[in-house]
mmJSON file of the N, C-alpha and C atoms, coordinates in Angstrom:
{"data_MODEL":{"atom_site":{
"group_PDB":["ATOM","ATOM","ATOM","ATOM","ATOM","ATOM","ATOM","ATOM","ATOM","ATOM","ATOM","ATOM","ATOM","ATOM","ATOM","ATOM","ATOM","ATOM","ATOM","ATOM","ATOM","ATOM","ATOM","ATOM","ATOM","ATOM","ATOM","ATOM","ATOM","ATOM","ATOM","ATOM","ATOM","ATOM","ATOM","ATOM","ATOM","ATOM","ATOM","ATOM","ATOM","ATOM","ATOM","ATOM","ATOM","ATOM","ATOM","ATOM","ATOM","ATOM","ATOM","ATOM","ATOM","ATOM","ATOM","ATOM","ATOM","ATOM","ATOM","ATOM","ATOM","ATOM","ATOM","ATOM","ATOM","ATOM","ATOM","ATOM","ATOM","ATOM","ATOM","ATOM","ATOM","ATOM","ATOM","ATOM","ATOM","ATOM","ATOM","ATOM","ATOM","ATOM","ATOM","ATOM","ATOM","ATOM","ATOM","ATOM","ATOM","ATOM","ATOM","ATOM","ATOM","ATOM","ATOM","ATOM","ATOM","ATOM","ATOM","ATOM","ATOM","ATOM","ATOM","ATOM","ATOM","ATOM","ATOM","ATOM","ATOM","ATOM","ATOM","ATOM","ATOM","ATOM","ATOM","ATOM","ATOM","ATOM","ATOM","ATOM","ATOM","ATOM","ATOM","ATOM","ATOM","ATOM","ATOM","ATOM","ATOM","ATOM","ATOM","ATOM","ATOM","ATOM","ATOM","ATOM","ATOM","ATOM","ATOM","ATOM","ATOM","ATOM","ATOM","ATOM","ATOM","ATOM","ATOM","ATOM","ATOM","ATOM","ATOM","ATOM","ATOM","ATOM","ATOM","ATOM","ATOM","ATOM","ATOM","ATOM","ATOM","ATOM","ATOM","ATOM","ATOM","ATOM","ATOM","ATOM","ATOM","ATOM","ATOM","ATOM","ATOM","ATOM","ATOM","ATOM","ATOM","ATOM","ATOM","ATOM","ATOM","ATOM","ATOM","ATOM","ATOM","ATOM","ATOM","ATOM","ATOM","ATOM","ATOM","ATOM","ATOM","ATOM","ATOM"],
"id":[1,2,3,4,5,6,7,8,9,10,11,12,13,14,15,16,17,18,19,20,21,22,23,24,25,26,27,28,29,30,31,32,33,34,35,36,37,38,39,40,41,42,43,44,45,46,47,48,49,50,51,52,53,54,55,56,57,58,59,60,61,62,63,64,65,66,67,68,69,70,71,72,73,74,75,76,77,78,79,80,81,82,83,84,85,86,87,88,89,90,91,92,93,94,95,96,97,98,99,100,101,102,103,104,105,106,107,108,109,110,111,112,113,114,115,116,117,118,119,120,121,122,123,124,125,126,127,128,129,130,131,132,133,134,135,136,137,138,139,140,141,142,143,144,145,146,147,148,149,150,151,152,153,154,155,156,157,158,159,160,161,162,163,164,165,166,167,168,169,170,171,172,173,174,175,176,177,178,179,180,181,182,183,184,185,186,187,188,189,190,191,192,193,194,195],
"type_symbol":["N","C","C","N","C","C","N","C","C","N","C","C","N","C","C","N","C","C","N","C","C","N","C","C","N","C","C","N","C","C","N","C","C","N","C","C","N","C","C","N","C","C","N","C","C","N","C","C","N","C","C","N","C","C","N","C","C","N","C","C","N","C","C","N","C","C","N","C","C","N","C","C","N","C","C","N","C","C","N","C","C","N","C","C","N","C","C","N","C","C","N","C","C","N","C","C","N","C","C","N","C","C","N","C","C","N","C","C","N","C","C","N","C","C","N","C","C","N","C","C","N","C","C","N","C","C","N","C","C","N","C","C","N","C","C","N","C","C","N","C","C","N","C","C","N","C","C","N","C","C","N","C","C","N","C","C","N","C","C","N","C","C","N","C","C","N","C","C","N","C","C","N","C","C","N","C","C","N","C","C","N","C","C","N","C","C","N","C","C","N","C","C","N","C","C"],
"label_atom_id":["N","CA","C","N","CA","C","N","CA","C","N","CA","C","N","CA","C","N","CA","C","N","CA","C","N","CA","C","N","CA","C","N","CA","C","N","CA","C","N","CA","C","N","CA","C","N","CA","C","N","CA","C","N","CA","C","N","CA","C","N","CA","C","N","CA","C","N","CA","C","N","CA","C","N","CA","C","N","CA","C","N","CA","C","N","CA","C","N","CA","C","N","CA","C","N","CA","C","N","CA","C","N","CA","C","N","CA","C","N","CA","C","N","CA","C","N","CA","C","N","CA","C","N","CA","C","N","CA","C","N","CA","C","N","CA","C","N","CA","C","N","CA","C","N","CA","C","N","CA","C","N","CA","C","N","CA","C","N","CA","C","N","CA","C","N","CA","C","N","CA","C","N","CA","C","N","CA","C","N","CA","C","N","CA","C","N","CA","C","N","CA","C","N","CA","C","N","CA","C","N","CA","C","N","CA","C","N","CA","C","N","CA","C","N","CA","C","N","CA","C","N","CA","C","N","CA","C"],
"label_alt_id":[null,null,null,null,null,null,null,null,null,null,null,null,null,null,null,null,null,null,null,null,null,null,null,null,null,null,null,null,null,null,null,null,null,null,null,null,null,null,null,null,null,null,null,null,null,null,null,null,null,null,null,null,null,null,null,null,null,null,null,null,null,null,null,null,null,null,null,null,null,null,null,null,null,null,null,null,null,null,null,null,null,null,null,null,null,null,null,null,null,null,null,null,null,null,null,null,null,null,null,null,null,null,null,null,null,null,null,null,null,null,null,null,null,null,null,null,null,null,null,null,null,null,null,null,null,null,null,null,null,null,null,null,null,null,null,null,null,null,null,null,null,null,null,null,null,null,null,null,null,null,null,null,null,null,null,null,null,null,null,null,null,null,null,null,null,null,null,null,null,null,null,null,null,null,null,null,null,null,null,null,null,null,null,null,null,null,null,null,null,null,null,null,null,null,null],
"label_comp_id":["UNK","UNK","UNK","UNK","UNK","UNK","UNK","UNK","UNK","UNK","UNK","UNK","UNK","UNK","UNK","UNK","UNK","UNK","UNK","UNK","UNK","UNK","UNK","UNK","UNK","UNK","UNK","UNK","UNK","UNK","UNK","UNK","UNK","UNK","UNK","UNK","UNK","UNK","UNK","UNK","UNK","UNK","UNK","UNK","UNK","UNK","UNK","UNK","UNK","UNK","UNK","UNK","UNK","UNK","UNK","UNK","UNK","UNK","UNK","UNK","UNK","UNK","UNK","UNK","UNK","UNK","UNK","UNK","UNK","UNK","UNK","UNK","UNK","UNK","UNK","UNK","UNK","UNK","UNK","UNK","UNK","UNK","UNK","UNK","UNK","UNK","UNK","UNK","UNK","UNK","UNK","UNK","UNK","UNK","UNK","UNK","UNK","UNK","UNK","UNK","UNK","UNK","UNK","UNK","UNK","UNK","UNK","UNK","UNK","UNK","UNK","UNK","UNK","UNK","UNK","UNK","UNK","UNK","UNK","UNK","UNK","UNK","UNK","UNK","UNK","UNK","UNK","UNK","UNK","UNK","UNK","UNK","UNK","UNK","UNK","UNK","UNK","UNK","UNK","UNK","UNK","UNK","UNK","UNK","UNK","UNK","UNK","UNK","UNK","UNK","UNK","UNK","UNK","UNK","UNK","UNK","UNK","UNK","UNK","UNK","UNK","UNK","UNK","UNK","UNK","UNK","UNK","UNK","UNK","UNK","UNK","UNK","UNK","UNK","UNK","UNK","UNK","UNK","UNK","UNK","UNK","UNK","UNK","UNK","UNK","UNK","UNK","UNK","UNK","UNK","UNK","UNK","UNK","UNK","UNK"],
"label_asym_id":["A","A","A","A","A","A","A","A","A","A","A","A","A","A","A","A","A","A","A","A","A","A","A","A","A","A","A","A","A","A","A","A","A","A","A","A","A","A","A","A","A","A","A","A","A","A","A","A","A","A","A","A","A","A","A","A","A","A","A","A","A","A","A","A","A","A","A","A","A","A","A","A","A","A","A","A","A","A","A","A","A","A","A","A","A","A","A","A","A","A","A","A","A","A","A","A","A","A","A","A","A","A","A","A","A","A","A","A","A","A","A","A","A","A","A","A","A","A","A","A","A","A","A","A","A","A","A","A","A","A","A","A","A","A","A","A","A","A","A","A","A","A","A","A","A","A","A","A","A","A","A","A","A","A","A","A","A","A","A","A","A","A","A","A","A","A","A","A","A","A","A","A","A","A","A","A","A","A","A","A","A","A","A","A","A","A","A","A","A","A","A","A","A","A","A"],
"label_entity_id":["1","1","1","1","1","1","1","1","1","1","1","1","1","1","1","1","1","1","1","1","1","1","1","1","1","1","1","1","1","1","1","1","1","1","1","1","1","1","1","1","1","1","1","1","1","1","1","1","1","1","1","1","1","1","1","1","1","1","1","1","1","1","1","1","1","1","1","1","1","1","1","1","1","1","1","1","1","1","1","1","1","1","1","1","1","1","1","1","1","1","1","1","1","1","1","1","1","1","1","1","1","1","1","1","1","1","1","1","1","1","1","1","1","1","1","1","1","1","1","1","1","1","1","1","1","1","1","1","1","1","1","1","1","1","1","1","1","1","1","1","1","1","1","1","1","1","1","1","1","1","1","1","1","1","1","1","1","1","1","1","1","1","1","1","1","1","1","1","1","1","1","1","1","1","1","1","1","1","1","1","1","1","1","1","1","1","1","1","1","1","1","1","1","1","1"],
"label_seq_id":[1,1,1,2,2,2,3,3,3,4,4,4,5,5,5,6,6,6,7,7,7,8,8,8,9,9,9,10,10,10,11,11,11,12,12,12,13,13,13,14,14,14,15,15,15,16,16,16,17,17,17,18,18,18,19,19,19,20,20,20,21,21,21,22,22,22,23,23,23,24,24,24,25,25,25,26,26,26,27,27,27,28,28,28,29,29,29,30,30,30,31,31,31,32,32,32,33,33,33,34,34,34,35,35,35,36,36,36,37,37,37,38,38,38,39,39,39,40,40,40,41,41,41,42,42,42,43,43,43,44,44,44,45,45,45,46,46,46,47,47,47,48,48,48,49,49,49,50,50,50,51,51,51,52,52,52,53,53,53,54,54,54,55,55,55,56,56,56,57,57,57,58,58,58,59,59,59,60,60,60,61,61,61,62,62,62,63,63,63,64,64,64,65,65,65],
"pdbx_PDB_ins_code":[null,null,null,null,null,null,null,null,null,null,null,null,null,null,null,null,null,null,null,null,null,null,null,null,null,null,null,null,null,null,null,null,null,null,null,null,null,null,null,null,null,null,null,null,null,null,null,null,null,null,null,null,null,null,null,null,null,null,null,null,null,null,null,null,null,null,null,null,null,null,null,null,null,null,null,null,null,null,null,null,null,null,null,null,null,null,null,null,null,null,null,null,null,null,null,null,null,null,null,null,null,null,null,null,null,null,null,null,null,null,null,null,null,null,null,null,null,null,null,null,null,null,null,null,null,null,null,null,null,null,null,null,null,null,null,null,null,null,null,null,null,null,null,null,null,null,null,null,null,null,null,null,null,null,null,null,null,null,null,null,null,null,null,null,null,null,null,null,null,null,null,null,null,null,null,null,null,null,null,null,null,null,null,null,null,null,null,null,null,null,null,null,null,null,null],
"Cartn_x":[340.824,341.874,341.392,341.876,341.865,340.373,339.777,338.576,337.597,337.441,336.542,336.888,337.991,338.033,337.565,337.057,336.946,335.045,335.005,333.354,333.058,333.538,333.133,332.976,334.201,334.809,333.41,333.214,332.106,330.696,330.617,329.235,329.184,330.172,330.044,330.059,330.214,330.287,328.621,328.233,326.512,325.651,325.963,325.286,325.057,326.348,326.807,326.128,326.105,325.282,323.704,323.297,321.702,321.131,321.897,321.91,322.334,322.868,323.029,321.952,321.158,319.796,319.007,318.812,317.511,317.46,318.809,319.187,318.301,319.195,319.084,317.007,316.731,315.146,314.133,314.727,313.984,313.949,315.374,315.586,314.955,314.901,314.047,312.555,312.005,310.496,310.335,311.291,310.62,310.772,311.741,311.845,310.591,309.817,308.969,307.964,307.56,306.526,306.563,307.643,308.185,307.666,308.541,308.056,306.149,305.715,304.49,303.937,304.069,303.055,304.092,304.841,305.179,304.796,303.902,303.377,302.55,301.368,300.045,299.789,300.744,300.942,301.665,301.668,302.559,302.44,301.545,301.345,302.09,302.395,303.397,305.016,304.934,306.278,306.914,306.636,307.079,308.675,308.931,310.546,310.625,312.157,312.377,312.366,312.013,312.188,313.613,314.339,316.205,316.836,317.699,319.278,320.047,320.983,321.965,323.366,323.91,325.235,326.522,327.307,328.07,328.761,328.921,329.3,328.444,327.382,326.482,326.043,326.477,326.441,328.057,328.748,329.585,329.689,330.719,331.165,331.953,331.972,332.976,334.327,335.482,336.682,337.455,337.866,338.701,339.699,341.008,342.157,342.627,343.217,343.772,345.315,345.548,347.191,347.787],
"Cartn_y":[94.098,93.848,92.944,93.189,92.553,92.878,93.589,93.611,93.293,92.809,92.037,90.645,90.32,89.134,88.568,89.552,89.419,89.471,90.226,90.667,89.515,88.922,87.009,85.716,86.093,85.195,85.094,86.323,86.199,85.977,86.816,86.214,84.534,84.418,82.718,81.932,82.542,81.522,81.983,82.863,83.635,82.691,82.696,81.176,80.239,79.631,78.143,77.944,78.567,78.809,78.61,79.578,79.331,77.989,77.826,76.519,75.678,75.394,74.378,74.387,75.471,75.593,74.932,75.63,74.817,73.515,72.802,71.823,71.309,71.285,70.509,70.555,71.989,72.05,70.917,71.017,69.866,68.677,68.159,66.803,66.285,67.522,67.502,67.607,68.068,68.082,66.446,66.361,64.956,63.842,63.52,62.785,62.873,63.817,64.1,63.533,63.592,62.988,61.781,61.024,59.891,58.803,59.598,59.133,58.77,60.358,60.182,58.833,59.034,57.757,56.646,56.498,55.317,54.769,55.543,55.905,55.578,56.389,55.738,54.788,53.688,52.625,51.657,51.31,50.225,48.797,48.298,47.119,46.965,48.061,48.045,48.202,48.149,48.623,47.765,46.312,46.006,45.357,45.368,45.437,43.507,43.501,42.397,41.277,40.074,39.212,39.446,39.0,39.34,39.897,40.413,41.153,40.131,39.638,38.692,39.635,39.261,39.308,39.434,40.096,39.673,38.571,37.816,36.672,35.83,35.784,34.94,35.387,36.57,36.63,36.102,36.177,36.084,34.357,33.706,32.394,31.751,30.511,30.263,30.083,30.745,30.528,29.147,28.905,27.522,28.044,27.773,28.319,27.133,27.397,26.804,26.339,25.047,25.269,24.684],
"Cartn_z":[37.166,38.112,39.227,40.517,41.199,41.963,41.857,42.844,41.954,40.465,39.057,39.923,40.482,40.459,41.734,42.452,44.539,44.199,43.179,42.874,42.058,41.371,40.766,41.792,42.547,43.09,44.291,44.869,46.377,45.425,44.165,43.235,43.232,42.88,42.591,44.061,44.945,46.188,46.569,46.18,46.654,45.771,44.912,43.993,44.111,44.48,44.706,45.765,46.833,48.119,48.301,47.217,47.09,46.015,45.245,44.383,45.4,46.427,47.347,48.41,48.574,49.493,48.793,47.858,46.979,47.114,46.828,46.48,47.636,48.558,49.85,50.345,50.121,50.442,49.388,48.062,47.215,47.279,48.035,48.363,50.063,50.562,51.94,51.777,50.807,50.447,49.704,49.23,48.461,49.606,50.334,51.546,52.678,52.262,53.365,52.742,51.367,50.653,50.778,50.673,50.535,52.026,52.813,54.14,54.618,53.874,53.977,53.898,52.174,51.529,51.961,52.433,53.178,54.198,55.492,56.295,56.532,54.867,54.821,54.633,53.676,52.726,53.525,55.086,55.512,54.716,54.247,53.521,52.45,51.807,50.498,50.774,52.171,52.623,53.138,53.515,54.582,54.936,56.442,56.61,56.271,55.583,55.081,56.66,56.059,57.23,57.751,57.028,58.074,57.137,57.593,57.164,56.389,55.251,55.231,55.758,56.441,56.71,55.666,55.583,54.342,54.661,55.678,55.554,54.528,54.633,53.668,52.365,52.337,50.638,49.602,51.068,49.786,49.579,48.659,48.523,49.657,50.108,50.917,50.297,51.307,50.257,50.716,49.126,49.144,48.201,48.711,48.206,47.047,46.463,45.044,45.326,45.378,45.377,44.315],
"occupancy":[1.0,1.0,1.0,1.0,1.0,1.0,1.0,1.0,1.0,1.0,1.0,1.0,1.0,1.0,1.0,1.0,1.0,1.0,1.0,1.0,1.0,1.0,1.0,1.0,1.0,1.0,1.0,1.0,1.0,1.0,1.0,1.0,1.0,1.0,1.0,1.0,1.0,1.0,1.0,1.0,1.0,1.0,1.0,1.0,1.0,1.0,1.0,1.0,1.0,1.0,1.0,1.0,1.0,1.0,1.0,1.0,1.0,1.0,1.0,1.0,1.0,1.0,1.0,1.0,1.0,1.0,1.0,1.0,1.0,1.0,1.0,1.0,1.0,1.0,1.0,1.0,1.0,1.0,1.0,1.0,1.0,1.0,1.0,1.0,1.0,1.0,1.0,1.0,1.0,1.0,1.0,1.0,1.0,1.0,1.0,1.0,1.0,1.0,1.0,1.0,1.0,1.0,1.0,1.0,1.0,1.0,1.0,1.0,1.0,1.0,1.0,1.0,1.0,1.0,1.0,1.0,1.0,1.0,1.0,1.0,1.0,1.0,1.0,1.0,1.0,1.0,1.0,1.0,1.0,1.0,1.0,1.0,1.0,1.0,1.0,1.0,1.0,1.0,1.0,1.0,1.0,1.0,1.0,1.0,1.0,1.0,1.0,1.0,1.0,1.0,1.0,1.0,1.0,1.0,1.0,1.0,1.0,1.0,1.0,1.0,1.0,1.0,1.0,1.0,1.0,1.0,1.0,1.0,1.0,1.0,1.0,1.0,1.0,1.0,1.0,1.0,1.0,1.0,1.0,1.0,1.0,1.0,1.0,1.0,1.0,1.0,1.0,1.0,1.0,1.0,1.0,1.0,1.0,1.0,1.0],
"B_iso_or_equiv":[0.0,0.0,0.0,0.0,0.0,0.0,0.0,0.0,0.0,0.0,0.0,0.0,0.0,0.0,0.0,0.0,0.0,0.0,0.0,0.0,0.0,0.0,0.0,0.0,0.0,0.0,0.0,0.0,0.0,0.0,0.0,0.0,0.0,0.0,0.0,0.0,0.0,0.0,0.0,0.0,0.0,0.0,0.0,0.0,0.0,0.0,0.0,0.0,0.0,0.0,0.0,0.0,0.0,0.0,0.0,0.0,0.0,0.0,0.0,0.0,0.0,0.0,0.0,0.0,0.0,0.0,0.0,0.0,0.0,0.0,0.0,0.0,0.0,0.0,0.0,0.0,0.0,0.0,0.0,0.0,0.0,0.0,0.0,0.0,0.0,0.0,0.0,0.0,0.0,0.0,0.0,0.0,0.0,0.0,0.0,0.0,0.0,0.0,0.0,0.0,0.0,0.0,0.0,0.0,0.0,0.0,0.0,0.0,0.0,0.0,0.0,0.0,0.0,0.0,0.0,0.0,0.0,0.0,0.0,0.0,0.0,0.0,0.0,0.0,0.0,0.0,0.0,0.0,0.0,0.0,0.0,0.0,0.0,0.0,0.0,0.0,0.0,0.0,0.0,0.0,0.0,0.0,0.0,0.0,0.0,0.0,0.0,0.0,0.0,0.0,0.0,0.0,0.0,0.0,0.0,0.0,0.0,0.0,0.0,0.0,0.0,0.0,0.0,0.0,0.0,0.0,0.0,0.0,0.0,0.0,0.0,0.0,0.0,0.0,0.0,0.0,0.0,0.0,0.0,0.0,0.0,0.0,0.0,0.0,0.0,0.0,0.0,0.0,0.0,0.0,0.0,0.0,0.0,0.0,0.0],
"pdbx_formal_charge":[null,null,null,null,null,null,null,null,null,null,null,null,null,null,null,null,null,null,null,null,null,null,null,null,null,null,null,null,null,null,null,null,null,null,null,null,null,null,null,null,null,null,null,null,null,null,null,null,null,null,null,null,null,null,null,null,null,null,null,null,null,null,null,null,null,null,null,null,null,null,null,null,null,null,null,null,null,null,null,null,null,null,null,null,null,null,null,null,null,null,null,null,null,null,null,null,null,null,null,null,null,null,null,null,null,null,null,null,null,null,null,null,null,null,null,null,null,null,null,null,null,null,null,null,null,null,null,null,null,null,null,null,null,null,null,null,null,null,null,null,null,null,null,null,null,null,null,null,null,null,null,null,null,null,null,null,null,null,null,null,null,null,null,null,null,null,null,null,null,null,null,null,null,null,null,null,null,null,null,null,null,null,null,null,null,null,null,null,null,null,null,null,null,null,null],
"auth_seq_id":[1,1,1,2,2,2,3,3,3,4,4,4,5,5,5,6,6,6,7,7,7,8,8,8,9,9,9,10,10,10,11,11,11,12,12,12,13,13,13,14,14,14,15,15,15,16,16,16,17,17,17,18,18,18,19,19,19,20,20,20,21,21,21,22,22,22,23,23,23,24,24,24,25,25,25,26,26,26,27,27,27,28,28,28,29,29,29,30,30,30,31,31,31,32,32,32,33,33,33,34,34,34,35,35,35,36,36,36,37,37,37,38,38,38,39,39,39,40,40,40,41,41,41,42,42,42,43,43,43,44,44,44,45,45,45,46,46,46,47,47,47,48,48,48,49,49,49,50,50,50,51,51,51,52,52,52,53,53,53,54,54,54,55,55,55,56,56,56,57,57,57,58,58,58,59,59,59,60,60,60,61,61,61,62,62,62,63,63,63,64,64,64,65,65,65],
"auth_comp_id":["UNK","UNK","UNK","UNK","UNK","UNK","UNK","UNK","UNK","UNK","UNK","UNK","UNK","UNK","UNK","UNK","UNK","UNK","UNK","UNK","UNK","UNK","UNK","UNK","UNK","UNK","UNK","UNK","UNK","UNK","UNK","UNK","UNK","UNK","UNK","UNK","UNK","UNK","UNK","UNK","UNK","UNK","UNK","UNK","UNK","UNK","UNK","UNK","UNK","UNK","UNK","UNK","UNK","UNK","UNK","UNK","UNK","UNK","UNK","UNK","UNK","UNK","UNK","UNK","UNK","UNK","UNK","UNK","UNK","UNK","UNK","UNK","UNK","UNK","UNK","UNK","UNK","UNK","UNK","UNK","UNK","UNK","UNK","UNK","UNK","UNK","UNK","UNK","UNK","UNK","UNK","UNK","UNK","UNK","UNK","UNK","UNK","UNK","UNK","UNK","UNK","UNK","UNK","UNK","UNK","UNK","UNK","UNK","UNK","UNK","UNK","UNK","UNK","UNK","UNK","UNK","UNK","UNK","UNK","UNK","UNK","UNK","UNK","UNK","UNK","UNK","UNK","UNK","UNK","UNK","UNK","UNK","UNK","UNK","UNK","UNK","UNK","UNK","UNK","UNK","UNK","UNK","UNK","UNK","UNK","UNK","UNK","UNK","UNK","UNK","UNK","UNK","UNK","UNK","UNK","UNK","UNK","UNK","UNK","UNK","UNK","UNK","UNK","UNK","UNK","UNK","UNK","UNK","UNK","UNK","UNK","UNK","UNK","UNK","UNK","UNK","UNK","UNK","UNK","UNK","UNK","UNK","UNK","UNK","UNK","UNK","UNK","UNK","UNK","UNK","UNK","UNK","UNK","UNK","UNK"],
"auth_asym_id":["A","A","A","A","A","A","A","A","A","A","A","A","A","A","A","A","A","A","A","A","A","A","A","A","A","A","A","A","A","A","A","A","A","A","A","A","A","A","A","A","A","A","A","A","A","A","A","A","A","A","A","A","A","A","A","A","A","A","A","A","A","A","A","A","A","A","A","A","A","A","A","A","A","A","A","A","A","A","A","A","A","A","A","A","A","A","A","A","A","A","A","A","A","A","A","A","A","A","A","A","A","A","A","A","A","A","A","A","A","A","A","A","A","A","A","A","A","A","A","A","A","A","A","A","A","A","A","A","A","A","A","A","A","A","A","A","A","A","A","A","A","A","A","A","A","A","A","A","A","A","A","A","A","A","A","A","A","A","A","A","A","A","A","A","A","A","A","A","A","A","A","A","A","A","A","A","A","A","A","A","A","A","A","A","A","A","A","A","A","A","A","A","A","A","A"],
"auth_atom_id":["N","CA","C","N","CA","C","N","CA","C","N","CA","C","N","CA","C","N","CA","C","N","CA","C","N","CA","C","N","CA","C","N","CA","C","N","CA","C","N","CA","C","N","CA","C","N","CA","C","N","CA","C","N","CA","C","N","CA","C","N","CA","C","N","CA","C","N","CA","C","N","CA","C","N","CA","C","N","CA","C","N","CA","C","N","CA","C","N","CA","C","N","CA","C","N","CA","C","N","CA","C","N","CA","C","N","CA","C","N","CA","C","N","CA","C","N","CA","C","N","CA","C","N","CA","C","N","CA","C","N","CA","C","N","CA","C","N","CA","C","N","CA","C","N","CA","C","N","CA","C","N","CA","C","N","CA","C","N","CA","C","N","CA","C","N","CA","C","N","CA","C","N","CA","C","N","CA","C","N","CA","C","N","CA","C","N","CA","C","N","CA","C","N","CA","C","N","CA","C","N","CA","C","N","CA","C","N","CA","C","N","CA","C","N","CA","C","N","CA","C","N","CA","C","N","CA","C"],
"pdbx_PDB_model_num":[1,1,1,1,1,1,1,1,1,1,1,1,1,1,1,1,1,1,1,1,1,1,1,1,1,1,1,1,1,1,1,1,1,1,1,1,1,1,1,1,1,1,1,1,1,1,1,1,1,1,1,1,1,1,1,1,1,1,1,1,1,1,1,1,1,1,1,1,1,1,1,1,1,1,1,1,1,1,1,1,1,1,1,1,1,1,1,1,1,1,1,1,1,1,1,1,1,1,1,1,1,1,1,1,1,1,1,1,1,1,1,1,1,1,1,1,1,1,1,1,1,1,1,1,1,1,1,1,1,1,1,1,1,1,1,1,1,1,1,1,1,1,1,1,1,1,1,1,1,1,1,1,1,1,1,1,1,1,1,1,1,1,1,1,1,1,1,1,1,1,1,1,1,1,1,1,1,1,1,1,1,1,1,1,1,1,1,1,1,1,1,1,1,1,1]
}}}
């Protein structure tokens, strides 16, 4: 009846919950590694000379008539 379905229903949100901790702690441990050896490794890292703008990636437009 109805309290099978209140006892699934809060199971599955108790799950979803800790499968979303994990989640988030594994993707926060690897970011930290990441950062590390990025850290140690500035030579392999380095920031691009400039940004392009999306003005300059795209084509210039010329209309068709």
């Amino acid at each position: 009846g109805v309290h099978r379905q209140v006892l699934f229903a809060s199971l599955g949100w108790f799950v979803g919950y800790q499968l979303l901790k994990r989640t988030e702690y594994v993707y926060a441990k690897v970011d930290r590694e990441m950062f590390e050896y990025i850290r140690q490794h500035p030579v392999d890292f380095h920031a691009a000379a400039e940004k392009k703008r999306i003005g300059q990636l795209l084509e210039d437009f010329h209309p068709i008539r």
